[in-house]
N, C-alpha and C positions, 0 to 999 in steps of 0.2 A: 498823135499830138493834135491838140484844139488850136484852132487860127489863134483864139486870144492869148494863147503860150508860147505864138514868137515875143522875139525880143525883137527891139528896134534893128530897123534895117536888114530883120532874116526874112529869108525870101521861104517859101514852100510849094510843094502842087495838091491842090483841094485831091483828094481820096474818096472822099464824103460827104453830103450834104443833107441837112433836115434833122439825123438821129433819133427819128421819129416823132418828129414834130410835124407835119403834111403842112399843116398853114404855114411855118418859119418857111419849111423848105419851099415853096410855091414863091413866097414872095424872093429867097435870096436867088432863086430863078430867073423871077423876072427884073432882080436889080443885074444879073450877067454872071451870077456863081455856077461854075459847071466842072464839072469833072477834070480832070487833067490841065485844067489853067494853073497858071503861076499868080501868088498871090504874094505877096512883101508890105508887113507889119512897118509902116511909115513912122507912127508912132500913138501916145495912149493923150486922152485931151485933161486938164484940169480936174481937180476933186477927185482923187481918186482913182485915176483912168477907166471911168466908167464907160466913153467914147472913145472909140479907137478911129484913127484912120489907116484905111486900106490901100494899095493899089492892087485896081482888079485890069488885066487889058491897057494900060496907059491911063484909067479912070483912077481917078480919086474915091474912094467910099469912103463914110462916115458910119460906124457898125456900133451898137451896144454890147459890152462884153456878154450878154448872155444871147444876143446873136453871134458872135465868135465862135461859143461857143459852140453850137449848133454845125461847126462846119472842121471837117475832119483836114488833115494837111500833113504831109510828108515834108520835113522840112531839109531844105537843098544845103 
């Protein structure tokens, strides 16, 4: 399942990151996406939920759905 296919308030653990994108994945790197974290779909922002917020660690993220995409999740 893609991050951006939880629903509000499901929680998941990243499985995957980048899906062959090197530059997405480098940067959701260095925003703190890593392997075996728990991540929980907060919720999707106006127009379409084209922005989503994340929590990654206690942090808030702000993510575009086709960065969502980008990032694989076992959802809990």
């Amino acid at each position: 399942m893609k991050l951006h296919e939880l629903k509000a308030r499901q929680r998941g653990r990243i499985r995957a990151i980048g899906a062959g994108n090197e530059q997405m994945d480098v940067k959701l790197r260095e925003v703190g996406f890593s392997e075996g974290d728990e991540v929980e779909m907060v919720g999707a922002g106006p127009f379409g939920g084209r922005t989503l917020a994340v929590r990654l660690n206690r942090t808030l993220i702000a993510l575009r759905t086709s960065e969502a995409a980008l990032v694989e999740v076992d959802p809990a």
